[in-house]
C-alpha positions as YAML, in Angstrom:
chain: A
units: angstrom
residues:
- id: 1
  name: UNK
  ca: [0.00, 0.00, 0.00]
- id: 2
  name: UNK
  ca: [2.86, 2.30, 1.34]
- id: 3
  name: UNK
  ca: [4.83, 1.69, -2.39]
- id: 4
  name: UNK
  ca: [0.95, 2.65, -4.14]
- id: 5
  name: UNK
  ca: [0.82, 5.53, -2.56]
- id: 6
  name: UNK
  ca: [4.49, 7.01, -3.74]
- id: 7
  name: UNK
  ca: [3.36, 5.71, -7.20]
- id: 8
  name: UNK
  ca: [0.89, 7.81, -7.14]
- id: 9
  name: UNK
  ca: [2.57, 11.14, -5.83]
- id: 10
  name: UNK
  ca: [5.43, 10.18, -8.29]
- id: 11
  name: UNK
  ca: [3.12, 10.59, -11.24]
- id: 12
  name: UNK
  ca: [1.17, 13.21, -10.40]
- id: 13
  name: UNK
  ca: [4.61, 15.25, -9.98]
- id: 14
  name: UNK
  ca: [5.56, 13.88, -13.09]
- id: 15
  name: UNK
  ca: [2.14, 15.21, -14.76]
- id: 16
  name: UNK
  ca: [3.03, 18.75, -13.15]
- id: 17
  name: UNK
  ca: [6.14, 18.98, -14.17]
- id: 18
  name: UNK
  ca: [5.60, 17.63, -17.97]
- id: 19
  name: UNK
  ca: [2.29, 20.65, -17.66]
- id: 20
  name: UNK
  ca: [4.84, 23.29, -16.53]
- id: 21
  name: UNK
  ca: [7.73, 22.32, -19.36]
- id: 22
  name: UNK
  ca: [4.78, 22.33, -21.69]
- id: 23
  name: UNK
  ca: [3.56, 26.24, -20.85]
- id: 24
  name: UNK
  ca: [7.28, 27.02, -20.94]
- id: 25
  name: UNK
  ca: [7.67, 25.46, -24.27]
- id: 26
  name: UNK
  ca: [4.44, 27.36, -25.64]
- id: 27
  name: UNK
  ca: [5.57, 30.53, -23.96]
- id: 28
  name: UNK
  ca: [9.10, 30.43, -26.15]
- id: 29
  name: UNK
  ca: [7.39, 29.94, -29.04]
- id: 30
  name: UNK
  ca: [4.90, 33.03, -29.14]
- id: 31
  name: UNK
  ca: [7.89, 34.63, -27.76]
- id: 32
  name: UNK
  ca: [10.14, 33.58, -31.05]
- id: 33
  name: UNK
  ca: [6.98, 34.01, -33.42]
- id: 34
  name: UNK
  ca: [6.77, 37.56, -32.43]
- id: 35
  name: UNK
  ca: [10.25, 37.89, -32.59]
- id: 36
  name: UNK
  ca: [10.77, 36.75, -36.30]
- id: 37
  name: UNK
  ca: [7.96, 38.49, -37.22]
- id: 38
  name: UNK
  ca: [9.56, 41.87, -35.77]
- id: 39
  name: UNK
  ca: [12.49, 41.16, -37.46]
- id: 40
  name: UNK
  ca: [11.44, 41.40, -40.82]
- id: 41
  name: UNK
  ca: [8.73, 44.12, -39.85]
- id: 42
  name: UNK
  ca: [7.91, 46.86, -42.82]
- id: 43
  name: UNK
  ca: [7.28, 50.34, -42.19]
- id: 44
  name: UNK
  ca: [6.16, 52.16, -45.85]
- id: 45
  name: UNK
  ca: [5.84, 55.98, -45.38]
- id: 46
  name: UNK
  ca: [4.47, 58.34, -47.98]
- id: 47
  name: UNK
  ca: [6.52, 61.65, -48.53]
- id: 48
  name: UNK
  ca: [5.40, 64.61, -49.89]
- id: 49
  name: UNK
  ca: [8.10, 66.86, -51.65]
- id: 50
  name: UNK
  ca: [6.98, 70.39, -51.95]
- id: 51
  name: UNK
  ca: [8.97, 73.51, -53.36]
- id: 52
  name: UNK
  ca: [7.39, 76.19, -55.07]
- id: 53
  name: UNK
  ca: [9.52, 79.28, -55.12]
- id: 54
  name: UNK
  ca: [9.62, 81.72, -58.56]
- id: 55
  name: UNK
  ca: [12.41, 80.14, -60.06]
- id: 56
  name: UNK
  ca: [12.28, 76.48, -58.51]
- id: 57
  name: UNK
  ca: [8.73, 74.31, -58.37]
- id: 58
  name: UNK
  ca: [8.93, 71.16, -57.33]
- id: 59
  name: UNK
  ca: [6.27, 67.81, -55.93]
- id: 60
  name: UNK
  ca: [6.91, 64.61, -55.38]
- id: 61
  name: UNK
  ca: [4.76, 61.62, -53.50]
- id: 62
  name: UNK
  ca: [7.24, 58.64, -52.37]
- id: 63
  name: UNK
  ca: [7.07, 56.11, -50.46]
- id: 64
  name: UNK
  ca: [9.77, 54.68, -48.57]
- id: 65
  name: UNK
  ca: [10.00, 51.59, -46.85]
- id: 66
  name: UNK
  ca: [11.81, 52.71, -43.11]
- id: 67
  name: UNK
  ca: [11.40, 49.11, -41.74]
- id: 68
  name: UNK
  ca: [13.44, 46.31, -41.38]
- id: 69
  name: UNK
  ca: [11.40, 44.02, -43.75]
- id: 70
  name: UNK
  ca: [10.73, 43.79, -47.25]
- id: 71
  name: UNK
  ca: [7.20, 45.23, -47.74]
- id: 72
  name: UNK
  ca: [4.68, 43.45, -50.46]
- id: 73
  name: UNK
  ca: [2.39, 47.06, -51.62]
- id: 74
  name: UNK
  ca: [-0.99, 46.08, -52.32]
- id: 75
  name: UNK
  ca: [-3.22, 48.66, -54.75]
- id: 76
  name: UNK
  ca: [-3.13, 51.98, -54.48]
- id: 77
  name: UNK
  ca: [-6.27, 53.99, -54.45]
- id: 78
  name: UNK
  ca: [-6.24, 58.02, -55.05]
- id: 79
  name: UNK
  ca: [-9.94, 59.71, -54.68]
- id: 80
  name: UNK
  ca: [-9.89, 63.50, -56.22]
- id: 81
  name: UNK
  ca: [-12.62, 65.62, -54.58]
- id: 82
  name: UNK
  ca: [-14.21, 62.03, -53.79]
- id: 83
  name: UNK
  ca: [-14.15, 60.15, -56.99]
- id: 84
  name: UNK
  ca: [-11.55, 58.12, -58.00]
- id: 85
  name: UNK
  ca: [-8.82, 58.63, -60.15]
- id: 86
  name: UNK
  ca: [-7.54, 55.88, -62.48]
- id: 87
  name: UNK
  ca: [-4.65, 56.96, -64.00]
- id: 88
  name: UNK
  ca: [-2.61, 60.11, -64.23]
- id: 89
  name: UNK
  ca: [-4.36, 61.32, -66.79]
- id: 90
  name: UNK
  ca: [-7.54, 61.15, -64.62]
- id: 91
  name: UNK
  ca: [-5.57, 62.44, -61.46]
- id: 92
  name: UNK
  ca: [-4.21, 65.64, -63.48]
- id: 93
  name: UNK
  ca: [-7.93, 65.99, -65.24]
- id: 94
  name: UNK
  ca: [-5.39, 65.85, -68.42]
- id: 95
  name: UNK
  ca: [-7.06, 64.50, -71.47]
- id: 96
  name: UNK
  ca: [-6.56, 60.27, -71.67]
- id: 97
  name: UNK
  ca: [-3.66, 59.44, -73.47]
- id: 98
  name: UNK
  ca: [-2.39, 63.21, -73.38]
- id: 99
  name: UNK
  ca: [1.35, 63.30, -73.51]
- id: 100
  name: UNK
  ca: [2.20, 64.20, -70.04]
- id: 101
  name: UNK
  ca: [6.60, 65.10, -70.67]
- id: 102
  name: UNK
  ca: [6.77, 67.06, -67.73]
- id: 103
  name: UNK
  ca: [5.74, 64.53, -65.10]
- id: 104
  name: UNK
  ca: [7.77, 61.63, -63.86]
- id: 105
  name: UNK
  ca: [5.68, 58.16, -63.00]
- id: 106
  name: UNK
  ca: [6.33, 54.90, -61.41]
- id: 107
  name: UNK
  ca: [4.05, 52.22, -60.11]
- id: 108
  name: UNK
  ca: [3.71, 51.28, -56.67]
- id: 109
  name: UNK
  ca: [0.66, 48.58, -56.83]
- id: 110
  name: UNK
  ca: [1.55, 44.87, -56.57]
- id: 111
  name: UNK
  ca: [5.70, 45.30, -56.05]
- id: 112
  name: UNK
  ca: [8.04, 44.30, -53.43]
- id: 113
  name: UNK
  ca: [9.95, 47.50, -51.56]
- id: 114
  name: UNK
  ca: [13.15, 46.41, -49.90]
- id: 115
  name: UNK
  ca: [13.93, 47.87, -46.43]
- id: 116
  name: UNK
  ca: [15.38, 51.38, -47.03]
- id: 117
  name: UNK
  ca: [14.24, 51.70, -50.60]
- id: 118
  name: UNK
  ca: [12.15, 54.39, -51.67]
- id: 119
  name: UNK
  ca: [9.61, 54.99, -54.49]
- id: 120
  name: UNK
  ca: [8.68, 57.80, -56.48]
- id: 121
  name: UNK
  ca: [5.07, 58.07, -57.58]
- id: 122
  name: UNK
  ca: [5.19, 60.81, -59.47]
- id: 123
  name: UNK
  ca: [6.98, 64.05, -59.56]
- id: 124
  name: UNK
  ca: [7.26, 67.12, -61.79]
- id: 125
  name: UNK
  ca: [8.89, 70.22, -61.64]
- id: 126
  name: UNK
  ca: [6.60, 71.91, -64.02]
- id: 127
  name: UNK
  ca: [5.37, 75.47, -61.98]
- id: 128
  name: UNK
  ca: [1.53, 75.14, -62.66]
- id: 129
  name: UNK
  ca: [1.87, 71.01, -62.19]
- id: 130
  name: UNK
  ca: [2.96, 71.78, -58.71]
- id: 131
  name: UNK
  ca: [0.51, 74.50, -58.15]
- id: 132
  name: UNK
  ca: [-2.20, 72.04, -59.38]
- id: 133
  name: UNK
  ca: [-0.75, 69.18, -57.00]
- id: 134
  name: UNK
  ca: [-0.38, 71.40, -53.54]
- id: 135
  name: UNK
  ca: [-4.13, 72.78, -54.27]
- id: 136
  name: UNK
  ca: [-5.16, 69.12, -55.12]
- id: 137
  name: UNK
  ca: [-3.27, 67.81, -51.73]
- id: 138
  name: UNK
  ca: [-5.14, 70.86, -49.67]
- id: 139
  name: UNK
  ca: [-8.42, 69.43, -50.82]
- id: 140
  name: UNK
  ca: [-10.56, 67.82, -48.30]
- id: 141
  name: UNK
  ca: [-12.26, 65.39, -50.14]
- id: 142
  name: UNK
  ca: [-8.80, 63.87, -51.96]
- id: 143
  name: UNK
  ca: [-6.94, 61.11, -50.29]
- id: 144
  name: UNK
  ca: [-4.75, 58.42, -51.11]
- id: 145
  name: UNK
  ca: [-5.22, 54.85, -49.26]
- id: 146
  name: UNK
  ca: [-2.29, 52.08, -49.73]
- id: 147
  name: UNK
  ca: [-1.71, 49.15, -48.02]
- id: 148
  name: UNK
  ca: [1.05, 47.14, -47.65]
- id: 149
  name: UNK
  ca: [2.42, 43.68, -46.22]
- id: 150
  name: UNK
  ca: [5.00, 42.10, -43.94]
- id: 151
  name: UNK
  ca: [6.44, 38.39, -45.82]
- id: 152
  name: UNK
  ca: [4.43, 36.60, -43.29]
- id: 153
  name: UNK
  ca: [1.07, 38.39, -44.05]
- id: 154
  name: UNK
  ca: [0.64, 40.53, -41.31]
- id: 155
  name: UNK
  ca: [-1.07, 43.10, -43.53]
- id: 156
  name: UNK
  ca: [-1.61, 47.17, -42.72]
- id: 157
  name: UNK
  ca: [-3.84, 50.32, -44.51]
- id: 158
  name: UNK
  ca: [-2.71, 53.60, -44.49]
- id: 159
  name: UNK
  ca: [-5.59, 56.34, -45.45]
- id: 160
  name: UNK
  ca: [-4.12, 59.73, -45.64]
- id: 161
  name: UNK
  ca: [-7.79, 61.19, -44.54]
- id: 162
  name: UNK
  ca: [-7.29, 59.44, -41.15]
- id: 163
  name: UNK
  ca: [-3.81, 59.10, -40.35]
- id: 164
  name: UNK
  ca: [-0.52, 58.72, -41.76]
- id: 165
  name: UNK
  ca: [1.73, 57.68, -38.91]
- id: 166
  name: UNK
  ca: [-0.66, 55.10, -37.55]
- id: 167
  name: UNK
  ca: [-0.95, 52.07, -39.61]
- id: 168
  name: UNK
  ca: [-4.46, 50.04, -39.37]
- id: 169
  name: UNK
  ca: [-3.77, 46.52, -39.07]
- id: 170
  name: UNK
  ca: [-6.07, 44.54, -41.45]
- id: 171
  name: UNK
  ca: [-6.50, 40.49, -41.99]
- id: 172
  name: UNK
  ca: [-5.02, 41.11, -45.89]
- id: 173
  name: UNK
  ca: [-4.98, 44.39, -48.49]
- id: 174
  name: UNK
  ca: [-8.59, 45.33, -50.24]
- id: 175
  name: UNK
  ca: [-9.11, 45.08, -53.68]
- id: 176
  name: UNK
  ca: [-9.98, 48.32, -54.97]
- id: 177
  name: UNK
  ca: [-10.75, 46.81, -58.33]
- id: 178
  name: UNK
  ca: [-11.69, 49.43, -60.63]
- id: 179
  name: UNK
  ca: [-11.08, 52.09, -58.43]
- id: 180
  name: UNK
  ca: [-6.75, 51.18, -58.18]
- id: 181
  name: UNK
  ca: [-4.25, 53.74, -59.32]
- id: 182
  name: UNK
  ca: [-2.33, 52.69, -62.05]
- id: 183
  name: UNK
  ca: [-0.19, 55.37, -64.21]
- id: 184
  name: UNK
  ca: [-0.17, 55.22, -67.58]
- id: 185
  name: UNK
  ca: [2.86, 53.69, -69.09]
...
């Protein structure tokens, strides 16, 4: 009876102990999940560039990725005065396929921004382009929205009508479907 009864303390020690190691083990591994997944952590932060003295005009929108991940861009989405614009053509209210020299273009939608890397969107030095672009960032009703992802799919939306410094975590990137921003080539 006496050797039954050690048995039994025996085992249930060995049951607490085996519990304990097991919350321990579970414990490291959030702990190294969250730790891996800071590690490669994107930051993407839009930049607006704006000079306009008599002889020097200059805007620019970039976005540069200050984190210490590579950051997968999802679509961009730019709303003038509400309604979406397209392309540049429909951002600048320039006629469609309008040769547009004096802007610079790149896309941003659906590429891969390495840690440190920055994009231009568009930029022009053209006077009355930048005068057109500083009243058209002034507006209330324009925004731009982009959202961006981490290479383990931890996802976040940036709206520039609610706030630029303070990502929204989302479960993945919207599809703005017809309403994306894509230059023209």
């Amino acid at each position: 009876m006496r050797l039954a009864l050690w048995q039994n303390v025996l085992a249930f020690i060995g049951i607490l102990v085996g519990a304990i190691a097991l919350y321990a083990a579970l414990n490291e591994s959030a702990a190294v999940r969250q730790q891996t997944a800071a590690a490669v952590w994107p930051f993407v932060q839009m930049t607006i560039e704006d000079r306009a003295a008599a002889d020097d005009a200059h805007f620019a929108i970039s976005f540069t990725n200050v984190g210490v991940g590579p950051a997968r861009m999802g679509q961009l989405r730019i709303l003038v005065d509400g309604q979406p614009a397209r392309t540049l053509s429909g951002l600048t209210a320039s006629e469609p396929g309008a040769a547009l020299p004096d802007i610079s273009r790149n896309f941003l939608s659906n590429r891969v921004i390495s840690p440190g890397e920055s994009i231009t969107l568009l930029s022009t030095n053209d006077p009355a382009r930048v005068a057109y672009f500083r009243d058209l960032v002034a507006r209330p009703a324009s925004s731009l929205s982009y959202c961006y992802c981490s290479i383990f799919d931890a996802c976040w939306l940036i709206d520039s009508q609610r706030n630029l410094h303070e990502p929204e975590a989302v479960a993945q990137c919207p599809d703005f479907a017809a309403d994306a921003y894509q230059p023209e080539a």
